[in-house]
BAFI-3210 file (N, C-alpha, C; in Angstrom, 3 decimals, decimal comma, padded with zeros to 6 digits):
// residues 237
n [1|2|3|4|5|6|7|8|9|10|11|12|13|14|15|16|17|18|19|20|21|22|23|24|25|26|27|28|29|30|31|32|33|34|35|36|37|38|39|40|41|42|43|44|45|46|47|48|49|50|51|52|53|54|55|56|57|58|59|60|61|62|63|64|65|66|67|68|69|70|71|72|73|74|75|76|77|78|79|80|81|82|83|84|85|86|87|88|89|90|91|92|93|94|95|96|97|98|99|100|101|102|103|104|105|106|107|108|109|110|111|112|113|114|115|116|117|118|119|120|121|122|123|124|125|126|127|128|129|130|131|132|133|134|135|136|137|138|139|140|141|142|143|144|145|146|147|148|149|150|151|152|153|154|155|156|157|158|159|160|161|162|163|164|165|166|167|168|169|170|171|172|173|174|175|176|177|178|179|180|181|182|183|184|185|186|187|188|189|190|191|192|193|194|195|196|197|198|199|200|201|202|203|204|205|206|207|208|209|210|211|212|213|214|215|216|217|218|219|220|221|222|223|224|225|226|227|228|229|230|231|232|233|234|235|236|237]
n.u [-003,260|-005,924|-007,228|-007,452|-009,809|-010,952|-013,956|-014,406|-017,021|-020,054|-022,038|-023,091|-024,441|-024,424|-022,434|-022,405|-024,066|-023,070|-021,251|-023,020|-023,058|-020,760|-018,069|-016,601|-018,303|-018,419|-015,241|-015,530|-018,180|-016,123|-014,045|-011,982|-011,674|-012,202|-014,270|-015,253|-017,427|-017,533|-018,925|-018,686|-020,157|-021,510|-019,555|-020,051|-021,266|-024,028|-027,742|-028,013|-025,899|-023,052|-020,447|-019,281|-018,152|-017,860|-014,782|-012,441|-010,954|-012,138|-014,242|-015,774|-018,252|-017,905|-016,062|-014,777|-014,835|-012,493|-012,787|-014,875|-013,830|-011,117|-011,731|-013,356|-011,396|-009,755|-011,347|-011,774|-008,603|-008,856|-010,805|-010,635|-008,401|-005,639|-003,035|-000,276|001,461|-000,512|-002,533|-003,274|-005,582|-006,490|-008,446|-008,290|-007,789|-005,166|-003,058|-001,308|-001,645|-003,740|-003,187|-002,788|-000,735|-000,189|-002,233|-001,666|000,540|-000,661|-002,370|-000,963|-000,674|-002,083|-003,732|-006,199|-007,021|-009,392|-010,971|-013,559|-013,874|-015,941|-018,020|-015,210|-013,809|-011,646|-010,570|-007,289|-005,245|-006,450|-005,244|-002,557|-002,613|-002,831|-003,506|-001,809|-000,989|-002,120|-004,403|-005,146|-007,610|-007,974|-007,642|-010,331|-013,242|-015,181|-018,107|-018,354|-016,125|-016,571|-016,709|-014,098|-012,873|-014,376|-013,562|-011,248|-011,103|-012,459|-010,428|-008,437|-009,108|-009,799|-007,720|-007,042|-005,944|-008,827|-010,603|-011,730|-012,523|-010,560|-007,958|-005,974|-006,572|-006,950|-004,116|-004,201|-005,599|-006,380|-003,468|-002,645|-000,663|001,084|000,167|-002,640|-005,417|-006,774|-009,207|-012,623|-014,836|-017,798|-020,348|-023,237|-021,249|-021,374|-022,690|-025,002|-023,830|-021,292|-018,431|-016,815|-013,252|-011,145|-009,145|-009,357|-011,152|-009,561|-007,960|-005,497|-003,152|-001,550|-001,165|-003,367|-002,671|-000,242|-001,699|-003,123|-001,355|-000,133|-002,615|-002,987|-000,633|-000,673|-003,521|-003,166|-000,712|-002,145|-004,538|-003,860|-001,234|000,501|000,372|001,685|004,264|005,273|005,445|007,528|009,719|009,926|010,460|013,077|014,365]
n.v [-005,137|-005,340|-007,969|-009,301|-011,473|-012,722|-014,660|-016,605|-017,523|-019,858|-020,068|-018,231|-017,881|-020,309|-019,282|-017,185|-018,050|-019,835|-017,478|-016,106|-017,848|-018,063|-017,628|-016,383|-013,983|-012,777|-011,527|-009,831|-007,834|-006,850|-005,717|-006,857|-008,602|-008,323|-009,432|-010,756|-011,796|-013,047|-013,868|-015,606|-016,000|-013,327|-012,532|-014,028|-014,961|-014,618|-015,392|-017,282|-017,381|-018,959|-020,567|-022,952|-025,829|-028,519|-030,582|-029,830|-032,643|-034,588|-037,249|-037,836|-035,410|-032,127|-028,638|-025,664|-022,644|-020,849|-017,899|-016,378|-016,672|-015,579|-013,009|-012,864|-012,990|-010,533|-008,485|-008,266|-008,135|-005,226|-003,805|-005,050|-005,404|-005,541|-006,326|-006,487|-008,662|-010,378|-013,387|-016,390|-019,039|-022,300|-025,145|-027,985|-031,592|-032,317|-030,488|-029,766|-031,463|-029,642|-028,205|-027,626|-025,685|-024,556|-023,055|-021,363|-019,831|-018,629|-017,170|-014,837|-013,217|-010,942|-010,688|-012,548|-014,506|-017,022|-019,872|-021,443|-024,650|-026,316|-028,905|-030,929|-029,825|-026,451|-024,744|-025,422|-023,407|-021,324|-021,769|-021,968|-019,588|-017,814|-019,798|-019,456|-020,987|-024,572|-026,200|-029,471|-030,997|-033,536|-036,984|-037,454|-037,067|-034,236|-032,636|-029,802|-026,798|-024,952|-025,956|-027,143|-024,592|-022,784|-023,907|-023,804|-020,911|-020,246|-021,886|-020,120|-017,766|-018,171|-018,042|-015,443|-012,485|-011,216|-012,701|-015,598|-015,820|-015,888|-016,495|-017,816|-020,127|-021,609|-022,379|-024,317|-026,400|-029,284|-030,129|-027,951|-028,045|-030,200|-032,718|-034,674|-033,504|-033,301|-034,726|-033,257|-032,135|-031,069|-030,149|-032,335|-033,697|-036,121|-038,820|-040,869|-042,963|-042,179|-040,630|-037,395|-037,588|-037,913|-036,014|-033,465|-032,316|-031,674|-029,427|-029,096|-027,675|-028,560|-030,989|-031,462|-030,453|-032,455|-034,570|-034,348|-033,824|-036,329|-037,714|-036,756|-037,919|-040,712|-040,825|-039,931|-041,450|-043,630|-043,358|-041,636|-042,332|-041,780|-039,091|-038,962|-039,917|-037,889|-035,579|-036,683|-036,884|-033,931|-032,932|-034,058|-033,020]
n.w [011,669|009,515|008,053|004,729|003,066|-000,083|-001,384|-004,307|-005,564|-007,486|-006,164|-003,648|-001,565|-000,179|001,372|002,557|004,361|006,272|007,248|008,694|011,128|012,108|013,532|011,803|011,501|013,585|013,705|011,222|011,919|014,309|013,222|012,016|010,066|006,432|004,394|000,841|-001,242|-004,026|-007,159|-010,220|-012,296|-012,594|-014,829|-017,013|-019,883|-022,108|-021,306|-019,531|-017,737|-018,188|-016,431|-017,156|-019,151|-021,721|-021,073|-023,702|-025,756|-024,667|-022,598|-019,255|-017,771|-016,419|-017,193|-015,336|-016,764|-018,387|-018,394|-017,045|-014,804|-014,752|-015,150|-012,678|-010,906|-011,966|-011,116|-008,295|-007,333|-008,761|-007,484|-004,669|-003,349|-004,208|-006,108|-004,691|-002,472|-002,433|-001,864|-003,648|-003,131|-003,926|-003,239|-003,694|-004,967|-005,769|-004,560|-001,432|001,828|003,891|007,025|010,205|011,015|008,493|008,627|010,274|009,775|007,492|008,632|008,536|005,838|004,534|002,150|001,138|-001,699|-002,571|-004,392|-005,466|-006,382|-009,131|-010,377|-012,458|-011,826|-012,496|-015,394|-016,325|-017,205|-015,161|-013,092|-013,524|-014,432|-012,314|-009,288|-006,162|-004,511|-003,992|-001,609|-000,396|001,685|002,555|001,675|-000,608|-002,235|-002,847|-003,344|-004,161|-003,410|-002,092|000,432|001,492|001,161|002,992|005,156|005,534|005,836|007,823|009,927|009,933|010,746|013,295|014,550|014,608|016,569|018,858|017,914|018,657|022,402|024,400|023,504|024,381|024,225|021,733|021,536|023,101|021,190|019,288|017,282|017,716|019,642|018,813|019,918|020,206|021,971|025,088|026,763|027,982|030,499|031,622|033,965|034,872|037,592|038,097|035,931|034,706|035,830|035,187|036,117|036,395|035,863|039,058|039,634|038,199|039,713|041,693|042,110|042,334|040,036|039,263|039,377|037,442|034,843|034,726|034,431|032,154|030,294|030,190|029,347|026,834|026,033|025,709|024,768|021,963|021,081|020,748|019,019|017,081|015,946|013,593|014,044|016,159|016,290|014,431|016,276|017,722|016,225|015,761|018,225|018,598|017,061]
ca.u [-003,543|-006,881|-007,200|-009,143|-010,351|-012,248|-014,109|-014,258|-018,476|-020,966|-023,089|-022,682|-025,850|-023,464|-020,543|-022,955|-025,369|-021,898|-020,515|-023,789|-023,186|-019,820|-016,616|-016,198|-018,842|-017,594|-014,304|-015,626|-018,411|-014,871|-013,133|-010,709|-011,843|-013,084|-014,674|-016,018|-017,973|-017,308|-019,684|-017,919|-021,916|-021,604|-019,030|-020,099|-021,854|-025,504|-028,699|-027,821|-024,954|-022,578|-019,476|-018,972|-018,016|-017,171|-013,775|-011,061|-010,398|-013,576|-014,154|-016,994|-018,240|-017,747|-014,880|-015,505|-014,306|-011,389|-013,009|-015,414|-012,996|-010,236|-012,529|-013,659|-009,733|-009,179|-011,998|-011,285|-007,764|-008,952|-011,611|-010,893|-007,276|-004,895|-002,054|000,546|001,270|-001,804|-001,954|-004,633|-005,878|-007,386|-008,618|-007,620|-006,877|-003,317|-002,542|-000,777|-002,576|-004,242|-002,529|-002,568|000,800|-000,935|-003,615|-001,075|001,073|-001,429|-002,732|-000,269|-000,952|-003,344|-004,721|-006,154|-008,129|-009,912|-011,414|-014,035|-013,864|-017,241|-017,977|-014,484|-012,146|-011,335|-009,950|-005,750|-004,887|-006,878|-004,394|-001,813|-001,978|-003,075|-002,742|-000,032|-001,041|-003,033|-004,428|-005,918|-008,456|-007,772|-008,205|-011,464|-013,784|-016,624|-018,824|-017,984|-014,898|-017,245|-016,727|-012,926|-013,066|-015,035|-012,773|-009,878|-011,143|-012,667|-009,138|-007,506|-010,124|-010,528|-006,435|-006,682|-006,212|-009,625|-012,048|-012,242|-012,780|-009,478|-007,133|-004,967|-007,355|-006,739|-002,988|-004,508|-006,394|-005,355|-002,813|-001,603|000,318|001,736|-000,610|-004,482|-006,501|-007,458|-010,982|-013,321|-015,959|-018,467|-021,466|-022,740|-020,077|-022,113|-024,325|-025,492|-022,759|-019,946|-017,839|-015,564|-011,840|-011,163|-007,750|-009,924|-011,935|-008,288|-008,042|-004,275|-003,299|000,092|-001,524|-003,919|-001,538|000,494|-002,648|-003,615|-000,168|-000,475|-003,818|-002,858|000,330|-001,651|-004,586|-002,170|-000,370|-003,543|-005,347|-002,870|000,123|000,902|000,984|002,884|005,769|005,879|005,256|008,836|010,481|010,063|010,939|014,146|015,060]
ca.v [-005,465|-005,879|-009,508|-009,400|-012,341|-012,881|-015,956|-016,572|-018,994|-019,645|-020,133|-017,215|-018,366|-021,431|-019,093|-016,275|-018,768|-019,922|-016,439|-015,600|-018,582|-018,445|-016,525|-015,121|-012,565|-011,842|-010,689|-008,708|-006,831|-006,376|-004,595|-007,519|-009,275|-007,684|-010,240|-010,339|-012,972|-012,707|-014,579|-015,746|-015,793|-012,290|-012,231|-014,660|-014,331|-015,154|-015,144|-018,148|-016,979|-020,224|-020,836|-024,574|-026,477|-029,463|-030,569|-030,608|-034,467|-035,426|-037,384|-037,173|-033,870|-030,499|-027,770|-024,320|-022,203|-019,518|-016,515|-015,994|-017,264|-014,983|-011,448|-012,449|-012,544|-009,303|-007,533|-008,858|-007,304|-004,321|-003,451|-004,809|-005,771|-005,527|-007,407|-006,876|-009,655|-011,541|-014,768|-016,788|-020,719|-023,152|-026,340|-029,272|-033,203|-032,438|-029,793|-029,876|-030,990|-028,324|-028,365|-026,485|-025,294|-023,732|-021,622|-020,375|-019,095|-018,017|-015,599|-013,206|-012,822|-009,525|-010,472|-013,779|-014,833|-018,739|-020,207|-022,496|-025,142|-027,258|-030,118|-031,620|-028,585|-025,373|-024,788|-025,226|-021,841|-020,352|-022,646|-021,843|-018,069|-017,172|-019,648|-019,373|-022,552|-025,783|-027,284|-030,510|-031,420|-035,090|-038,220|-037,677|-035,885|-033,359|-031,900|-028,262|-026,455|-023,805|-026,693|-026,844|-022,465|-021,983|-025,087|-022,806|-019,618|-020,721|-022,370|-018,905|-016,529|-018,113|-017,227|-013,588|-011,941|-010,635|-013,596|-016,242|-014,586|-016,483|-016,392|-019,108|-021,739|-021,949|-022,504|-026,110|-027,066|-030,386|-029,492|-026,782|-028,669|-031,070|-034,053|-034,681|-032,581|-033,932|-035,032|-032,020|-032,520|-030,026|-030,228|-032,658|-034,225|-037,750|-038,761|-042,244|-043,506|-041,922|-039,476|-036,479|-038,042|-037,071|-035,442|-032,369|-031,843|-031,999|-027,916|-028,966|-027,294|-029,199|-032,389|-031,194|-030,139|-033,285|-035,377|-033,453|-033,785|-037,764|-038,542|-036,488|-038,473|-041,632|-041,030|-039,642|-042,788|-044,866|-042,825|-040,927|-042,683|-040,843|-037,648|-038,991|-039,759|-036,574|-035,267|-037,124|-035,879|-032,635|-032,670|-034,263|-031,317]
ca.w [010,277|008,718|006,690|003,473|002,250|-001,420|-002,132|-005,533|-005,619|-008,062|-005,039|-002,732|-000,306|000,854|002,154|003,281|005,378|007,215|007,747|009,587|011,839|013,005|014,207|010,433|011,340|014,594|012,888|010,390|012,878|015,389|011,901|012,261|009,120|004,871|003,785|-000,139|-002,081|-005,780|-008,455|-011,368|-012,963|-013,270|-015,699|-017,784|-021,135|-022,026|-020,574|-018,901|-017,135|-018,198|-016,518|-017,272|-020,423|-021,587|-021,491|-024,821|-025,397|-024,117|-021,569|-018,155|-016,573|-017,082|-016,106|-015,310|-017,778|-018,017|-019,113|-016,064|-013,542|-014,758|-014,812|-011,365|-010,306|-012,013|-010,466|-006,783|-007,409|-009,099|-006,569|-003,300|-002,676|-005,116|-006,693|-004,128|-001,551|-002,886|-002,175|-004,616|-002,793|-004,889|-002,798|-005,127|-004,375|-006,245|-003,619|-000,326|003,359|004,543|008,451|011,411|010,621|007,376|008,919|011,386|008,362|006,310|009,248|008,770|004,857|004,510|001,237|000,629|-002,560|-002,534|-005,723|-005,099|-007,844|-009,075|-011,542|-012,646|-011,457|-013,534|-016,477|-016,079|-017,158|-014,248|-011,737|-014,209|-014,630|-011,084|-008,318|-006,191|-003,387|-004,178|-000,536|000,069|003,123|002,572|000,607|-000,561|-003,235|-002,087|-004,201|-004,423|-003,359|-000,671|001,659|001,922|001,410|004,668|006,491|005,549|006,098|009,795|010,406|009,716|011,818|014,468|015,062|014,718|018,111|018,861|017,525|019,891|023,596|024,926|022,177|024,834|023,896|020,597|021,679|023,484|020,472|018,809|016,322|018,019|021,297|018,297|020,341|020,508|022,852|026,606|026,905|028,553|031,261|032,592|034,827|036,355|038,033|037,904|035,191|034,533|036,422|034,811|036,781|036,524|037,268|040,658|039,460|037,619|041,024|043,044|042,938|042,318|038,432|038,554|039,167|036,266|034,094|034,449|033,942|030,729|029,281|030,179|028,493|025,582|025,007|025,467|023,542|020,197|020,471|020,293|017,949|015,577|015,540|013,085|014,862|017,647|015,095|013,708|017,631|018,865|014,911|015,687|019,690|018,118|016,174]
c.u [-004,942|-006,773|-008,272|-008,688|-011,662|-012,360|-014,835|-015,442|-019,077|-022,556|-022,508|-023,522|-025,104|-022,914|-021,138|-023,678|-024,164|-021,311|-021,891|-023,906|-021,898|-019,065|-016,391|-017,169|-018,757|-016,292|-014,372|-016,820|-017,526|-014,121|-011,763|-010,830|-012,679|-013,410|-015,570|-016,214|-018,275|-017,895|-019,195|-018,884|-021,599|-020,818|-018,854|-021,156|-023,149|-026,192|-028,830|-026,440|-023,859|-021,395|-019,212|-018,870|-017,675|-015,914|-013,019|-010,745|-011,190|-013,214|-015,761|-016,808|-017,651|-016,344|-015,568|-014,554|-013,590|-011,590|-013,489|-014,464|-011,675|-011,016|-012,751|-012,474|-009,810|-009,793|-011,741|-009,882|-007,758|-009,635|-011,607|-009,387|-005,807|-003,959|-000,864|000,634|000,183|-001,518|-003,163|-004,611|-006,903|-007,484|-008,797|-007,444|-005,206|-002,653|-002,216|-001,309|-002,443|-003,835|-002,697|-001,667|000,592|-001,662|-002,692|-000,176|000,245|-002,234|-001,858|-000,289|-002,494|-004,191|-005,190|-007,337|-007,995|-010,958|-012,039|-014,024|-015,079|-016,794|-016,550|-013,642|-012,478|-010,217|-008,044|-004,992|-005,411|-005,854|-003,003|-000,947|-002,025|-003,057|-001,699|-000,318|-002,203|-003,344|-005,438|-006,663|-008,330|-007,968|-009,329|-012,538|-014,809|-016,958|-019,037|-016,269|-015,145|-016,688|-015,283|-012,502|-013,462|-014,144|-011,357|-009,440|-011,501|-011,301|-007,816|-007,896|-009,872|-008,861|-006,511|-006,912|-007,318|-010,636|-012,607|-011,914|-011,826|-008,717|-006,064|-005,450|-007,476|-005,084|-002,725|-004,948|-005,289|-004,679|-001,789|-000,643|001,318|001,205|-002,401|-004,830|-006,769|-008,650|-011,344|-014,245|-016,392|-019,866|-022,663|-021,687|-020,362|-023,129|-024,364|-024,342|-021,713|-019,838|-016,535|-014,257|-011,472|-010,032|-008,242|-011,024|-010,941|-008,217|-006,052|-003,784|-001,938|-000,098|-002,375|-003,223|-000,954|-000,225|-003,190|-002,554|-000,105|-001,404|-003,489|-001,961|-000,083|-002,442|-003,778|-001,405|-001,729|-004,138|-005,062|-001,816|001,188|001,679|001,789|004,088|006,356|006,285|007,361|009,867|010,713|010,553|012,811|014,884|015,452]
c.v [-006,051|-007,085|-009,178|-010,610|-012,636|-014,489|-016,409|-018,087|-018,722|-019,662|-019,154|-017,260|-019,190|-020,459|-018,246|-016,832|-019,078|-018,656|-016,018|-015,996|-019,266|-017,542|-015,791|-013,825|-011,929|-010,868|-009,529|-007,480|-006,304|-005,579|-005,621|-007,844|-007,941|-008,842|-010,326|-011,643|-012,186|-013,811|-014,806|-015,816|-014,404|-011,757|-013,239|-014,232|-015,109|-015,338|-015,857|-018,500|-018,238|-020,072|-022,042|-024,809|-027,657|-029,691|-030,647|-031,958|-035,048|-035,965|-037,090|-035,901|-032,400|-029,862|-026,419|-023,328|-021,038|-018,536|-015,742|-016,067|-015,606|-013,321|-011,416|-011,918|-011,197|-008,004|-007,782|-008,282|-005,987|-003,456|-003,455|-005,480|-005,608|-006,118|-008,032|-007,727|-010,423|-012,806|-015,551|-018,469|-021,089|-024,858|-027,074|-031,038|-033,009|-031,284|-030,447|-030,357|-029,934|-028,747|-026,962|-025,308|-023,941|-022,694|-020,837|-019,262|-017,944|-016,813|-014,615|-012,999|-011,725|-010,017|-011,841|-013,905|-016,623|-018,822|-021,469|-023,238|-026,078|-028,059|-030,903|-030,954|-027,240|-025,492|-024,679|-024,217|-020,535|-021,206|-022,232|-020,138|-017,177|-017,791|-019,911|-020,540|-023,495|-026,354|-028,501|-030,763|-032,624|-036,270|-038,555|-036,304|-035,383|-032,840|-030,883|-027,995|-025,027|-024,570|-026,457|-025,304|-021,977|-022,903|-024,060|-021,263|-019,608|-020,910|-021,247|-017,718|-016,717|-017,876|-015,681|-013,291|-011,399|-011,531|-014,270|-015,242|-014,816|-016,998|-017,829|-020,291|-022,392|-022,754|-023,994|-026,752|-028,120|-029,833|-028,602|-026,868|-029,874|-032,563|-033,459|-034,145|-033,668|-033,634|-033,665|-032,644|-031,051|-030,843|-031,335|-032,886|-035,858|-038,016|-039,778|-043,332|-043,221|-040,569|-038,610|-037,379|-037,039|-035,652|-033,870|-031,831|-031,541|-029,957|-027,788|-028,931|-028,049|-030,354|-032,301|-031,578|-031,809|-034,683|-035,184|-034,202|-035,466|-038,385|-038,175|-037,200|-040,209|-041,772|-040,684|-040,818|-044,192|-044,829|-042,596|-041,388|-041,761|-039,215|-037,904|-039,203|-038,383|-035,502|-035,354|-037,074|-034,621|-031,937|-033,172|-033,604|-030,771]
c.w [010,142|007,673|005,804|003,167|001,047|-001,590|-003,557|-005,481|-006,180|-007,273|-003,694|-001,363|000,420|001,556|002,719|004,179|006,705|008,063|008,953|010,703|011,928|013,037|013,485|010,660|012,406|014,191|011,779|010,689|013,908|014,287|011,691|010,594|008,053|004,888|002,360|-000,922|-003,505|-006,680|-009,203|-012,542|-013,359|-013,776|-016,774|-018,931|-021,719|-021,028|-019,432|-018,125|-017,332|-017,383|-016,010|-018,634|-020,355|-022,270|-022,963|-024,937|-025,126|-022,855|-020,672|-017,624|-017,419|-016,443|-016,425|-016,243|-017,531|-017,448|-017,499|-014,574|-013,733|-014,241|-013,487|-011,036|-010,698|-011,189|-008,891|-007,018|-007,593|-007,848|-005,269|-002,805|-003,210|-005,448|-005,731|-002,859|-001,421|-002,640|-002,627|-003,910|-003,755|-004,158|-004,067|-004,584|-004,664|-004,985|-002,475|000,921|003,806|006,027|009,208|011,250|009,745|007,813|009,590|010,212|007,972|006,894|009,033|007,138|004,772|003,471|000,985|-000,183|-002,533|-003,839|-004,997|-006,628|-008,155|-010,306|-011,625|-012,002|-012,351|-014,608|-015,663|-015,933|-015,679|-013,280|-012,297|-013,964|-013,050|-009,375|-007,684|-005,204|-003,529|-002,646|-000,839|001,206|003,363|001,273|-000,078|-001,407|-002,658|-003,198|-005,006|-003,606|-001,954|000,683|001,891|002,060|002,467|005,361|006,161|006,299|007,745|010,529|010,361|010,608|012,530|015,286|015,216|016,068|017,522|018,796|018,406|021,772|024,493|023,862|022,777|024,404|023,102|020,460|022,121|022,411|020,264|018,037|016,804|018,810|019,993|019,041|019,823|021,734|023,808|026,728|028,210|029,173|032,073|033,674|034,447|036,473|038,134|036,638|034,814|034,900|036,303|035,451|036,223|037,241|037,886|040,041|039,063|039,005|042,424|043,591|042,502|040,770|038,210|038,502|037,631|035,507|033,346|034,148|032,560|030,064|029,327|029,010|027,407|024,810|024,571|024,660|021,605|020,181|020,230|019,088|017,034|015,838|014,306|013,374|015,751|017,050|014,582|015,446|017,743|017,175|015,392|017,294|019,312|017,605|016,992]
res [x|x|x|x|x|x|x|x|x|x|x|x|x|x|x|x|x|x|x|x|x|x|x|x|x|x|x|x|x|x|x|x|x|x|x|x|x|x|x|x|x|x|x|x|x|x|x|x|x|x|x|x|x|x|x|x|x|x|x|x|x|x|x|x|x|x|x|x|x|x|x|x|x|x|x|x|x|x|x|x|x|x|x|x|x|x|x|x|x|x|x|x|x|x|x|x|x|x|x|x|x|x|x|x|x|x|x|x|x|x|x|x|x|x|x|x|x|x|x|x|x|x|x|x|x|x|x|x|x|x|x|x|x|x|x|x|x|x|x|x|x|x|x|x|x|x|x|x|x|x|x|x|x|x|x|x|x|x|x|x|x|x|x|x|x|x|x|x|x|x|x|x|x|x|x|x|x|x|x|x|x|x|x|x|x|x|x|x|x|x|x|x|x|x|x|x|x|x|x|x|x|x|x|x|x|x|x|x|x|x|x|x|x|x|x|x|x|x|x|x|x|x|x|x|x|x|x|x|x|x|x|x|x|x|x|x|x]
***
C-alpha cells in the first residue's frame, strides 16, 4: 500500500524545506509515500488572497475562514485521494495526545488529510463538517499548526517498512518497548574521562540485553513515572 498524505498550509515553504531534509523524502523517492501540499490562498478571493477574519462576538485575533479551507478539502479529495477511507487531522489543544500508539495506527490508513491551523484556529464548521480526529502535541500553544503536521507526519513515515534502513530499530525506540530508551555510546571508548560501561564491550548480548532492559526500567521510573505506571497497567492486562 501506497500512503497519501495532503497537507492542507498557507505556508507551503515550511513543510517543503522539512520534506527535503528528512525520511519524508526518502519515502516518497522509494514510491512508499504521495505526498501533496495544498494552499488554502489559492482559493480564496481577492487580490490579497485572504483567508483570515475576524471572529463573530468579537474578541482577540483572527480565525481562518470557511470558504478557503473547505474548497481546499474538496479539491484534495477531488484530485488526489478521494472520499473513501479518508481520514481528515486537525492538530488542536482540545484534541487527543498525539502517542506512539497513534502513529502506529494511523500507518495503516492510505489516505490521510492534516489541516494546519494559524492565528486563533479555524472557523468551527471546517472541524465540524470535515474533521474526523483532533490531536494534541501537549500542553502548550505554538504558533502555527505546520509544526505539529510534520511531528505527525515524521512519526507516521518513519514506520513504513522501507524508510528507516532497519525497520527493528524503530521497534527499540522510546514509546515503542512501553519504557524509555537505553542510553547509546559510540566511539571513543574514553573521552575526558568518561567510559563505555564495560558490560557493552563484554561481547556477551544476554548480559547486554539484560543490562538494557535494567537501565531502561530504572531510568522510566526516575524520569517518567508516569510511563512506568501505565508500563506495569498494561503488563497487568
Amino acid at each position: 500500500m501506497k500512503q497519501k498524505i495532503a497537507i492542507i498550509s498557507p505556508v507551503p515553504n515550511m513543510i517543503e524545506s522539512v520534506i527535503e531534509n528528512s525520511m519524508i523524502r526518502k519515502a516518497v523517492t522509494n514510491g512508499i509515500l504521495d505526498i501533496h501540499i495544498v494552499n488554502p490562498r489559492d482559493f480564496s478571493k481577492g487580490s490579497y488572497q485572504q483567508i483570515d477574519d475576524t471572529p463573530f462576538g468579537g474578541g482577540p485575533g483572527m480565525v481562518m475562514m470557511a470558504e478557503p479551507l473547505f474548497k481546499a478539502i474538496d479539491f484534495v479529495i477531488d484530485k488526489f485521494c478521494g472520499e473513501d477511507g479518508m481520514r481528515i487531522l486537525y492538530p488542536s489543544p482540545q484534541g487527543a495526545l498525539w502517542t506512539q500508539s497513534d502513529a502506529e495506527e494511523t500507518m495503516d490508513i492510505e489516505k490521510i488529510v492534516i489541516i494546519c491551523g494559524h492565528y486563533k484556529g479555524v472557523d468551527q464548521r471546517v472541524i465540524d463538517k470535515y474533521v474526523t480526529h483532533e490531536y494534541s502535541m501537549g500542553d502548550f500553544v505554538l504558533s502555527c499548526g505546520e509544526i505539529p503536521a510534520l511531528m505527525i507526519v515524521d512519526s507516521i513515515v518513519r514506520l513504513l517498512p522501507g524508510v528507516l534502513n532497519d525497520i527493528n530499530s524503530s521497534k527499540t525506540d522510546t514509546f515503542s518497548s512501553g519504557l524509555l530508551d537505553s542510553p547509546h555510546y559510540t566511539q571513543p571508548r574514553e573521552i575526558r574521562g568518561m567510559n563505555v560501561p564495560e558490560v557493552l564491550l563484554s561481547g556477551n548480548h544476554e548480559r547486554i540485553r539484560s543490562w538494557k532492559k535494567k537501565v531502561q526500567i530504572e531510568t522510566t521510573k526516575l524520569k517518567r513515572p508516569d510511563i512506568w505506571k501505565k508500563y506495569l497497567n498494561n503488563k497487568s492486562e
